[in-house]
Steps between C-alpha positions, in 0.01 A plus 500: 500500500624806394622763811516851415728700699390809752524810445462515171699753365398677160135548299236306660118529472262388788145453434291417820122468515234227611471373149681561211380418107694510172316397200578490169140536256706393186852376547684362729717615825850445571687493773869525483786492750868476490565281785176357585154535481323393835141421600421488838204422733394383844196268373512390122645601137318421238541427149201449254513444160220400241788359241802405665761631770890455391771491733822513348832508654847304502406337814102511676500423874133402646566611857768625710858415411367237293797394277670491808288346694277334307437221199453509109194512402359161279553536141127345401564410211847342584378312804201332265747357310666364703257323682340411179837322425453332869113389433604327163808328678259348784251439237726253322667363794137450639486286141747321516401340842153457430660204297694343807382137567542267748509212326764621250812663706723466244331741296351706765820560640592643130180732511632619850820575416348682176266746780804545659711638191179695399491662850870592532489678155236694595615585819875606311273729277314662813834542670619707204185716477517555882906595482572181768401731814671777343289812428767649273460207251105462556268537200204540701614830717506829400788686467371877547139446703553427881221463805524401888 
C-alpha cells in the first residue's frame, strides 16, 4: 500500500465535504498520478461495471503483501488439463483391471502390471504440469496474480 509522506511540501489541492460527485455526461474521467493513485475507505470500495473491469499490472496481489505472503492463483484452464490428463489415466487403468481374473493369474498379473505402467505415466505427466512441488516450474500457477 502506497504511504505518502507528511508534510507535503509543494501544490496540493484539498477538497473536503460530506459527499463529493464527478460525473462525466459523455466521456470518460481519468485519474492520473505519478507515484500512485490510492482509494481509501473505512467500510467498502466498489467497482461496478456493466461490460467488464480490467486490472492490469506486472504483478496483481489480492490482499495484503500477497506475493509475499501469499499463493498463485489457479491457472483454470491449466489446472483442467491437467486433471483431464489424470481422469483419462485412471480411466484406463480402471480398464485394464476390470479384466483381472481369478482364475487366470498369469494373465491378470499382465493386466496389473499394464494399470500400473498406465498410472505411473500419468502421474510423470502430472508431475511435470505441477513443476514436482516447485511453483517456479508449475503450469498451473500464475506468475503475476497473487491472493492470501
Amino acid at each position: 500500500m502506497f504511504k505518502p509522506s507528511f508534510p507535503y511540501q509543494g501544490n496540493q489541492l484539498i477538497l473536503t465535504s460530506d459527499r463529493v460527485t464527478i460525473h462525466s455526461k459523455t466521456d470518460a474521467i481519468f485519474l492520473f498520478g505519478k507515484q500512485a493513485v490510492g482509494l481509501s475507505s473505512t467500510n467498502t470500495i466498489n467497482l461496478d461495471a456493466s461490460n467488464k473491469i480490467i486490472l492490469a499490472a506486472p504483478v496483481i496481489e489480492l490482499g495484503n503483501k500477497a506475493k509475499d505472503l501469499g499463493q498463485p492463483i489457479v491457472l483454470g484452464n491449466d489446472l483442467n488439463q491437467q486433471l483431464a490428463a489424470l481422469a483419462q489415466g485412471l480411466q484406463a487403468v480402471a480398464c485394464l483391471l476390470t479384466n483381472v481374473s481369478e482364475t487366470a493369474i498369469g494373465s491378470s498379473m499382465q493386466q496389473i502390471a499394464s494399470a500400473g505402467s498406465a498410472l505411473h505415466t500419468v502421474a510423470e505427466l502430472l508431475l511435470t504440469g505441477t513443476g514436482s512441488g516447485n511453483p517456479d516450474l508449475s503450469k498451473i500457477l500464475s506468475k503475476n496474480t497473487f491472493t492470501r
